[in-house]
PAZARO-839186 format. One record per residue (C-alpha): x, y, z; residue number from 0; chain; residue in one letter. Coordinates in nm, 3 decimals, m for minus. Layout:
! PAZARO-839186
        x        y        z   nr  kette  rest
        X        Y        Z  NUM      A     A
...
END
This chain:
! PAZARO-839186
        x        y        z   nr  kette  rest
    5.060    1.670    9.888    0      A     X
    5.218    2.052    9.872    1      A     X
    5.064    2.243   10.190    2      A     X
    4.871    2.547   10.038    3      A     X
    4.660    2.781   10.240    4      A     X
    4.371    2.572   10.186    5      A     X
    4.591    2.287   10.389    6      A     X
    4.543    2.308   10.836    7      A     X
    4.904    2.250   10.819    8      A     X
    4.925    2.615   10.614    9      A     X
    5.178    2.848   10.758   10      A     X
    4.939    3.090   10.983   11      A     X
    5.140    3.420   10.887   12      A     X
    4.959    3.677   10.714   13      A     X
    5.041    3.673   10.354   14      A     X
    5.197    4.020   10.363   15      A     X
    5.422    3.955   10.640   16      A     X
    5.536    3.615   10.444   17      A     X
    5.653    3.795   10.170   18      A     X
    5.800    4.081   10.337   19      A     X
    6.101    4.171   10.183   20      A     X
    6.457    4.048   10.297   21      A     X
    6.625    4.282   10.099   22      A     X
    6.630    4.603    9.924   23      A     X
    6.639    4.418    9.565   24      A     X
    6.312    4.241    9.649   25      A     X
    6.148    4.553    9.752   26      A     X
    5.889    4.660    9.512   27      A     X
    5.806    5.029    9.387   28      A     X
    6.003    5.360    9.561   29      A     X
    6.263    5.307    9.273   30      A     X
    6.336    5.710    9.322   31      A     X
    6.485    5.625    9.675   32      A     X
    6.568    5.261    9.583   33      A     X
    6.735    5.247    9.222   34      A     X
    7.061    5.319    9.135   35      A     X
    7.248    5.606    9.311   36      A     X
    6.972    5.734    9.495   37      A     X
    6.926    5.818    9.863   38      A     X
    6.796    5.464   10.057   39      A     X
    7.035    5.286    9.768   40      A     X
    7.337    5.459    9.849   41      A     X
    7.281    5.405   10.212   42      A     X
    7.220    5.041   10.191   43      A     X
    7.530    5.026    9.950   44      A     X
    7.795    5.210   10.194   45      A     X
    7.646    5.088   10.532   46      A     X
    7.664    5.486   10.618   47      A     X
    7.272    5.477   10.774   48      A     X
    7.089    5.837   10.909   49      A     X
    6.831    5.973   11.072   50      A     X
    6.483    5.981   10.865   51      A     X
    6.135    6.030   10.858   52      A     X
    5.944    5.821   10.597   53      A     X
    5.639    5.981   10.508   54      A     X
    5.428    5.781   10.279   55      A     X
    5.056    5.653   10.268   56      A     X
    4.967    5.298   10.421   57      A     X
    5.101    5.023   10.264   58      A     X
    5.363    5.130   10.074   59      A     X
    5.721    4.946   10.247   60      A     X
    5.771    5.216   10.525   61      A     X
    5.799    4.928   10.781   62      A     X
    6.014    4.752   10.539   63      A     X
    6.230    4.956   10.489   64      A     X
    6.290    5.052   10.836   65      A     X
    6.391    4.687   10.880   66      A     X
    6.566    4.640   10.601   67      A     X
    6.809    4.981   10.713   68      A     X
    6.834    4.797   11.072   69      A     X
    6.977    4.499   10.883   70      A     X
    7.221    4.682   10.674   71      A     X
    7.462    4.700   10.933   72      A     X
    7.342    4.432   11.160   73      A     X
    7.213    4.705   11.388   74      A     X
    6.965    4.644   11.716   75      A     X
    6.594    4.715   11.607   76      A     X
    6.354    4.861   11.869   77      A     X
    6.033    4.915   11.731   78      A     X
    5.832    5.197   11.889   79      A     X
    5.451    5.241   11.813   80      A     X
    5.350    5.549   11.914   81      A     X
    4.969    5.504   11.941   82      A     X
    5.063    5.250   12.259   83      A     X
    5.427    5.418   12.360   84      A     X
    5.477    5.659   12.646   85      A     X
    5.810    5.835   12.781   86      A     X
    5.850    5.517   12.969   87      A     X
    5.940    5.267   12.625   88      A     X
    6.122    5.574   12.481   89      A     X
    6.316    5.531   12.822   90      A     X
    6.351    5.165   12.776   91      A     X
    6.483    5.215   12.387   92      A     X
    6.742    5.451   12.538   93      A     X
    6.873    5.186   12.822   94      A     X
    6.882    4.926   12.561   95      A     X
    7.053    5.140   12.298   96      A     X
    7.312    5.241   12.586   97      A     X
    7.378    4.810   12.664   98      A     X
    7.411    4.767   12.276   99      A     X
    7.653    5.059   12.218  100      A     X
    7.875    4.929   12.582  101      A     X
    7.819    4.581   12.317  102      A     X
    7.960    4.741   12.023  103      A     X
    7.675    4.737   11.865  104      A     X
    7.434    4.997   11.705  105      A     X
    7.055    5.065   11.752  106      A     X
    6.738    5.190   11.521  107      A     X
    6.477    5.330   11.688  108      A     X
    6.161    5.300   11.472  109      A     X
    5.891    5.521   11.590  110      A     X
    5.559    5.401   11.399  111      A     X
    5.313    5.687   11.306  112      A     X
    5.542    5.914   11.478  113      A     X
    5.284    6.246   11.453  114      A     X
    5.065    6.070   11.691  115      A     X
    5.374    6.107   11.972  116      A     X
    5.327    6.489   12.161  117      A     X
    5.577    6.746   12.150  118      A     X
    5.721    6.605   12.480  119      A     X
    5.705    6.236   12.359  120      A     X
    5.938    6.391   12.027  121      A     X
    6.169    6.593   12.276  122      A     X
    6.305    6.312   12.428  123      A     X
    6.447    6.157   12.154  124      A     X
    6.656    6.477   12.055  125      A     X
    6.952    6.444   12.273  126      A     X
    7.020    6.060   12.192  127      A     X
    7.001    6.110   11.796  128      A     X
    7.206    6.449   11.807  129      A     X
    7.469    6.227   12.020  130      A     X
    7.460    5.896   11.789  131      A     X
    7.363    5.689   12.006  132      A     X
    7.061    5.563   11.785  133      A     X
    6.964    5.605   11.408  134      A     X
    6.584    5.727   11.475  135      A     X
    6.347    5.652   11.172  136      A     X
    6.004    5.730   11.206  137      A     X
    5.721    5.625   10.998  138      A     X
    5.422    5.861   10.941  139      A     X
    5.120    5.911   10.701  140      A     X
    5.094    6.286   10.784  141      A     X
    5.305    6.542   10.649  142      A     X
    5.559    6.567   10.850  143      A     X
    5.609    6.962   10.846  144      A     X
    5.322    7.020   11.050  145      A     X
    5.317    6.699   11.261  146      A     X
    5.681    6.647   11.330  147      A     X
    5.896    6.908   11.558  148      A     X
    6.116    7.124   11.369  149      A     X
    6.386    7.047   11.615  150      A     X
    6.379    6.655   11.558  151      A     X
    6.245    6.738   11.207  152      A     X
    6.614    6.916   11.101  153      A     X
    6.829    6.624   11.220  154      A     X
    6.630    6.358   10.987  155      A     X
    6.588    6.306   10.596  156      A     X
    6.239    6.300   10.486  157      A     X
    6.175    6.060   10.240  158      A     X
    5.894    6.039   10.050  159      A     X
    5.689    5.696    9.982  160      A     X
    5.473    5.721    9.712  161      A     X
    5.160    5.482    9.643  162      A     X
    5.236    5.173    9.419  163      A     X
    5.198    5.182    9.078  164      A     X
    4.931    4.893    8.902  165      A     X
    5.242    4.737    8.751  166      A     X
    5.445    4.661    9.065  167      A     X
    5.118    4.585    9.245  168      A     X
    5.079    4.321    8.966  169      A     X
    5.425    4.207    9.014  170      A     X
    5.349    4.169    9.379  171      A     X
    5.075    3.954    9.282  172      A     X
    5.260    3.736    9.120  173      A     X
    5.433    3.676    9.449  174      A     X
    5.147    3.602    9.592  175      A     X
    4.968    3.375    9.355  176      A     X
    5.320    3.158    9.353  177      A     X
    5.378    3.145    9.757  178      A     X
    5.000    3.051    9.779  179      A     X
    5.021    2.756    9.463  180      A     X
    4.666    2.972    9.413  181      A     X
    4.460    2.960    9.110  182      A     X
    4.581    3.194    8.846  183      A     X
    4.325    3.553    8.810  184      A     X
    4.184    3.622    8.525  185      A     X
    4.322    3.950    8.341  186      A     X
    4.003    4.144    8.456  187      A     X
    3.996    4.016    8.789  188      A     X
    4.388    4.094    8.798  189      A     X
    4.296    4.460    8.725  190      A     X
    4.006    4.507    8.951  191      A     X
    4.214    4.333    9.253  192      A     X
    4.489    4.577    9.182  193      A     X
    4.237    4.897    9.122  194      A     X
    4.084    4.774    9.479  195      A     X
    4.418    4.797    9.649  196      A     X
    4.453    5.147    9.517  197      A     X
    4.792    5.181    9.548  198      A     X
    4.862    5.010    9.901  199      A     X
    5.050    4.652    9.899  200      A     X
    4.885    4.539   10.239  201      A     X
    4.579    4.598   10.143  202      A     X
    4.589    4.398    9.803  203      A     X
    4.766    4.093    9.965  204      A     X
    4.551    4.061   10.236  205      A     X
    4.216    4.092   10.024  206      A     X
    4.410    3.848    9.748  207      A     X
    4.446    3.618   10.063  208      A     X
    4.031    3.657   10.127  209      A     X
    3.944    3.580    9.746  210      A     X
    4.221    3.268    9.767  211      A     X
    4.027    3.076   10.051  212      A     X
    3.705    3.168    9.907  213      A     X
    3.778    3.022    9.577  214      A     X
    3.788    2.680    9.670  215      A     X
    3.882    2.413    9.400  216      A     X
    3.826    2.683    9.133  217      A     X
    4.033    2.647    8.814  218      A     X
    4.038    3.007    8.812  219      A     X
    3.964    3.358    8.994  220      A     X
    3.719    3.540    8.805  221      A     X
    3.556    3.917    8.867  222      A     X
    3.225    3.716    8.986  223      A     X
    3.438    3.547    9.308  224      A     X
    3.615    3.881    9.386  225      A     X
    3.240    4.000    9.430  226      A     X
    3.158    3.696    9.643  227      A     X
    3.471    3.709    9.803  228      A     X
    3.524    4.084    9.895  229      A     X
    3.160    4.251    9.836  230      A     X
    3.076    4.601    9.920  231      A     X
    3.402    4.620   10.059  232      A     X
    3.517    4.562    9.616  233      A     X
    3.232    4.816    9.514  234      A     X
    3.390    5.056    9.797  235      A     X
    3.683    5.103    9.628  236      A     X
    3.645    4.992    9.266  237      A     X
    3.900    5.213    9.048  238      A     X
    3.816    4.890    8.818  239      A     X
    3.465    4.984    8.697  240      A     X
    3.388    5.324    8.799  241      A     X
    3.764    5.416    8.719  242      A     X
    3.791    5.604    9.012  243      A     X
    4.060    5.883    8.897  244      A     X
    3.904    5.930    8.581  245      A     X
    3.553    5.998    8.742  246      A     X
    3.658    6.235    9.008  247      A     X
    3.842    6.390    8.644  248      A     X
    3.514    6.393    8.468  249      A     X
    3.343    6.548    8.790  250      A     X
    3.640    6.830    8.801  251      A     X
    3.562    6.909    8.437  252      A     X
    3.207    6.943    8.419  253      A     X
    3.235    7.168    8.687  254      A     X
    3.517    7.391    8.521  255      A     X
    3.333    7.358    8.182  256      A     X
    3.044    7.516    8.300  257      A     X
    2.795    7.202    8.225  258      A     X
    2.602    7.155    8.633  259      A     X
    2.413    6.868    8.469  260      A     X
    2.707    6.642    8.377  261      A     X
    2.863    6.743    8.733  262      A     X
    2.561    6.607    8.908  263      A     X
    2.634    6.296    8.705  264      A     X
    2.968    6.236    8.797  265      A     X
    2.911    6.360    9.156  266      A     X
    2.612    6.074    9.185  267      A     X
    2.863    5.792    9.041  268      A     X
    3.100    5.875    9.261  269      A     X
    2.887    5.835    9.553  270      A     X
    2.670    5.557    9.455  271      A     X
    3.039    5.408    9.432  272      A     X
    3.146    5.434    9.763  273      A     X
    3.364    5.702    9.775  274      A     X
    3.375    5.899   10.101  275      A     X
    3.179    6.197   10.053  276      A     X
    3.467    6.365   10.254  277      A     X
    3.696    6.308    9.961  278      A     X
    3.455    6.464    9.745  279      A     X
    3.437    6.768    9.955  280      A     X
    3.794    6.820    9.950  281      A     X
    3.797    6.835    9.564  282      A     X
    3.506    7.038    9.554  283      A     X
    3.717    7.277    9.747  284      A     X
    3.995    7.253    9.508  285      A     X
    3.795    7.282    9.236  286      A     X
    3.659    7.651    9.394  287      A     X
    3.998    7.771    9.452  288      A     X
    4.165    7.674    9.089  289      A     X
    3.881    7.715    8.871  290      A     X
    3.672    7.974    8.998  291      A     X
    3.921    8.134    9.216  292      A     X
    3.822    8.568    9.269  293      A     X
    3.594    8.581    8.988  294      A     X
    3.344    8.448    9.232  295      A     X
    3.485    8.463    9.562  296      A     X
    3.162    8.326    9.708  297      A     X
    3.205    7.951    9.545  298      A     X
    3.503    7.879    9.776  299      A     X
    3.259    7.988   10.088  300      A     X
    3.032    7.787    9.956  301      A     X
    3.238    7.477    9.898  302      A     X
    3.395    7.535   10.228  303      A     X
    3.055    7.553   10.414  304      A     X
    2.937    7.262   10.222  305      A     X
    3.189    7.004   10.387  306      A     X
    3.060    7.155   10.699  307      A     X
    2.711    7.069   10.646  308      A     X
    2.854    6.687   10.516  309      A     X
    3.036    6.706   10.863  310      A     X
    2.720    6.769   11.050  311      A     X
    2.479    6.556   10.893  312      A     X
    2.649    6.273   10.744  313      A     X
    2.509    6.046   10.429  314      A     X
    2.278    6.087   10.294  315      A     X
    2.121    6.415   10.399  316      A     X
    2.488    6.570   10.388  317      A     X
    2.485    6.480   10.009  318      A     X
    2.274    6.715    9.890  319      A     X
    2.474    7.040   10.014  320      A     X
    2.777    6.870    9.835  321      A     X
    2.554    6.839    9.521  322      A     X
    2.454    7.221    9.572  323      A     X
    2.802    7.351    9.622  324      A     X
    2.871    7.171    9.310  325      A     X
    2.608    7.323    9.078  326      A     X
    2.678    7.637    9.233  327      A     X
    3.058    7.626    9.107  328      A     X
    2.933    7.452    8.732  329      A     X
    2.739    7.775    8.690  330      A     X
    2.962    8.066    8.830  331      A     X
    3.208    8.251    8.633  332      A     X
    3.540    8.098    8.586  333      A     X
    3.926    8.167    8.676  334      A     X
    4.225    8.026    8.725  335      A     X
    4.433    8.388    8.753  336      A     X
    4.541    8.317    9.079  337      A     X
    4.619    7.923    9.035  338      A     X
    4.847    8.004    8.771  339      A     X
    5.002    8.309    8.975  340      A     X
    5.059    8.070    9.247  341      A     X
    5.247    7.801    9.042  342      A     X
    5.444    8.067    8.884  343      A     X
    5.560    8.230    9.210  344      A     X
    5.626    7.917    9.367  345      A     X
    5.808    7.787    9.025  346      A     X
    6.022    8.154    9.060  347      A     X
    6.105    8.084    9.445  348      A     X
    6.200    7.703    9.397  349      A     X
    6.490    7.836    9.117  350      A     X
    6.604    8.167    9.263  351      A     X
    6.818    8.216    9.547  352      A     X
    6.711    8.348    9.916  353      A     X
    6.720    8.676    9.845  354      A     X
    6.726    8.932   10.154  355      A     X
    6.453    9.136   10.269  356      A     X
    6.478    9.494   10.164  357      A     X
    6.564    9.702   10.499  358      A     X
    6.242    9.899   10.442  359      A     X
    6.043    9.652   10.473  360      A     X
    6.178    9.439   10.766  361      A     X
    6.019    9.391   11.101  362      A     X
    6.189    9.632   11.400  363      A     X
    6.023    9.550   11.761  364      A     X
    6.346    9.656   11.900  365      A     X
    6.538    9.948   11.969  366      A     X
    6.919    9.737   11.800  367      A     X
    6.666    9.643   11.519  368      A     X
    6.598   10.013   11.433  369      A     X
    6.929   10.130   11.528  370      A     X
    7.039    9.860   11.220  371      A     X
    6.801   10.016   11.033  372      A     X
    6.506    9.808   10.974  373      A     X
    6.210    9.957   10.838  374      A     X
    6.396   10.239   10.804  375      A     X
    6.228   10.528   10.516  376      A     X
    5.893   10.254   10.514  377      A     X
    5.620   10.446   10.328  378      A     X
    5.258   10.370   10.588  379      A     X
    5.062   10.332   10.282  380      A     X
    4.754   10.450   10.503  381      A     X
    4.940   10.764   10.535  382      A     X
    4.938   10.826   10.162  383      A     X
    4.686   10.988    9.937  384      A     X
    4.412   10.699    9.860  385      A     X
    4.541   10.439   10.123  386      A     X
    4.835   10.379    9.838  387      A     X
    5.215   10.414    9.830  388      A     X
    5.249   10.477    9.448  389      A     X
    5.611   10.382    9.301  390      A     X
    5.695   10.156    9.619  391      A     X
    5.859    9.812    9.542  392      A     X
    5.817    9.516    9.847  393      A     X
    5.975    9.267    9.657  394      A     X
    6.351    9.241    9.694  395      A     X
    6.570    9.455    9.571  396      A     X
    6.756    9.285    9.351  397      A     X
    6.464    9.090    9.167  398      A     X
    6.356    9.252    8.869  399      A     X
    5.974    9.319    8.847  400      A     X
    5.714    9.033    8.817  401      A     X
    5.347    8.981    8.690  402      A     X
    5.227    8.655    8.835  403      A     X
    4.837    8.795    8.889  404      A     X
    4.668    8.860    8.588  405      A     X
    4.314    8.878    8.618  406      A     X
    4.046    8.773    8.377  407      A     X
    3.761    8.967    8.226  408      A     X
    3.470    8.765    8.398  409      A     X
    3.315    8.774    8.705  410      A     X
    3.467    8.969    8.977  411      A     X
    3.786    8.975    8.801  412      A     X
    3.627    9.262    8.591  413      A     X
    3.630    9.495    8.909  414      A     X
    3.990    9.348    9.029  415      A     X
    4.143    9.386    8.666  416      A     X
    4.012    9.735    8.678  417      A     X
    4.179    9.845    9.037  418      A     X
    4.477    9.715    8.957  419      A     X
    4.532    9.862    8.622  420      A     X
    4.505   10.196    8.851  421      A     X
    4.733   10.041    9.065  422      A     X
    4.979    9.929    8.798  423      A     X
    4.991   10.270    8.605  424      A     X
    5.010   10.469    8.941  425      A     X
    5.319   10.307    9.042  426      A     X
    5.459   10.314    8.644  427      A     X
    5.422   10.737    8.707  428      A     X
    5.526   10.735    8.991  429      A     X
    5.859   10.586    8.927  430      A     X
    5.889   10.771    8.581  431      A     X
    5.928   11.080    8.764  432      A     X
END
């Protein structure tokens, strides 16, 4: 009889270490740093391996790949985890890179969750990666400009893992379903397993693994056994019924259209599904910056002082000042002037060059800064008649004039629009003349 995990002779790996992959072509998803010509591809493919920080959300290969680098070359792995690491292991990783280099051999040094080492703990692997004697990868699920040191930060490649898609979460079922000899899911099951997993591959395996040894003799794996099998922890995370993207959508668009009923709605699905209330408050904060924006500047104070009051109380008291913050934003008068300014300055800066900071208005704490000239014929605008420097320019030189802030005619915008039309044709005179 074939040993399946229903066997006491079944293999007692975890099913998501068991099919780990053992090479880059059985890795599933990242195809932008995995298919042809890209980064990760080209490195496996020349055996030329760097420095890098993978920066990705749980689940999604960085371990993996990590591995799978290490193995390119035949390398030393020494795996670092940096919730239980001190200076001592990075120490250790260093004497042990140092015997495999007097070996001829190289090292990686991968640094799990690498934000959680201190500025120290990240110091100390500087010298040995600027002098080759490891390849450092770290692993982290926080963005690494804030969490990483710029020093160790320049001399690694972020790459960026992005959640799995529902088709190669299916394909990874597949896997799974043939290294278990399981019984097959049915197609509705098979989306709410892969809506539960939300994107991470560990999580779907290991709750596939829970539903498998539940199931028994069962022909097949319905939605009713997931539900026996998984329970609140299904209805937690159910993209499958409640659609979770399209309902936090739904909420997002009763709110900028105005209607506080349907918001309430949407809010009180989303809940009575599970989702963290802490998620919520973070869209409800997007939702007062892009939507409402300066034609109410209060929503935004309101939204942020909502996920304060969530913070303090908890569920379900906490609830009803998200529920108020969102009625409060349905209702107020709507903008996205400075959302769309934003995208199209950052859209202008991402295509132009670095251009250099007119001489006027650099900074000059020293005496050789001023002697250079910097800040040199700077108009004080509080010296000038109505606190305003009209016909100054403070973007570069060379740049030709933009309008990225246009406001609208509701709300608070009225008053804004209205200032800086005075603003706008005091300057236009100004340089006329």
């Amino acid at each position: 009889m074939e040993a399946t995990l229903f066997d006491a002779a079944a293999p007692a790996v975890p099913l998501a270490e068991r099919l780990r992959p053992r090479s880059p072509d059985e890795v599933i998803g990242q195809r932008h740093l995995l298919g042809p010509g890209k980064p990760l591809r080209r490195a496996f493919e020349t055996h030329r391996l760097h420095s890098m920080i993978l920066w990705g959300p749980p689940g999604v290969g960085k371990t993996t790949l990590a591995r799978l680098v290490a193995g390119t070359v035949d390398a030393q792995f020494v795996v670092l985890s940096a919730v239980l690491a001190g200076v001592k292991d990075i120490r250790e990783a260093v004497e042990r890179a140092q015997a495999a280099r007097a070996g001829g051999r190289g090292t990686v040094v991968f640094v799990d969750e690498v934000h959680r080492f201190n500025k120290a703990q990240q110091d100390a692997f500087l010298p040995h990666v600027e002098s080759g004697l490891f390849t450092f990868i770290g692993a982290t699920t926080e963005n690494p400009s804030f969490e990483v040191n710029p020093a160790l930060l320049s001399r690694a490649t972020v790459h960026v893992l992005k959640p799995l898609q529902d088709e190669d979460l299916g394909q990874l079922l597949e896997r799974a379903c043939a290294e278990l000899r399981a019984p097959p899911l049915t197609p509705a099951a098979r989306d709410r397993l892969v809506a539960h997993a939300d994107g991470d591959a560990r999580r779907l395996l290991n709750a596939y693994e829970n539903v498998v040894a539940a199931a028994g003799a069962a022909v097949t794996i319905d939605e009713a056994a997931l539900e026996r099998a998984l329970g609140e922890q299904l209805r937690r995370y159910d993209k499958g019924g409640d659609q979770f993207f399209d309902t936090i959508s739904a909420l997002h668009k009763s709110v900028r259209g105005s209607d506080p009923d349907a918001a309430l709605y949407w809010l009180a699905r989303m809940l009575d599904g599970g989702v963290d209330p802490r998620y919520v408050a973070r869209r409800v904060l997007r939702m007062a910056s892009e939507d409402i924006g300066l034609a109410d500047p209060r929503g935004l104070q309101l939204a942020l002082q909502a996920a304060e009051v969530y913070e303090r109380l908890g569920s379900p008291e906490g609830e009803l000042a998200l529920a108020q913050a969102v009625v409060y934003l349905a209702v107020a008068p709507k903008s996205n002037a400075v959302y769309m300014a934003w995208n199209a300055a950052r859209a202008l800066v991402r295509k132009d060059g670095s251009r250099p900071v007119p001489e006027r208005l650099r900074n000059a704490p020293t005496r050789l800064m001023k002697d250079l000239g910097h800040g040199a014929g700077y108009r004080y605008a509080h010296d000038e008649e109505g606190g305003f420097a009209a016909g100054e320019r403070y973007l570069p030189d060379d740049l030709p004039d933009q309008t990225f802030y246009e406001p609208v005619t509701r709300g608070l915008e009225i008053r804004i629009g209205e200032r800086l039309a005075q603003l706008r044709a005091a300057n236009a005179a100004r340089r006329q003349n």
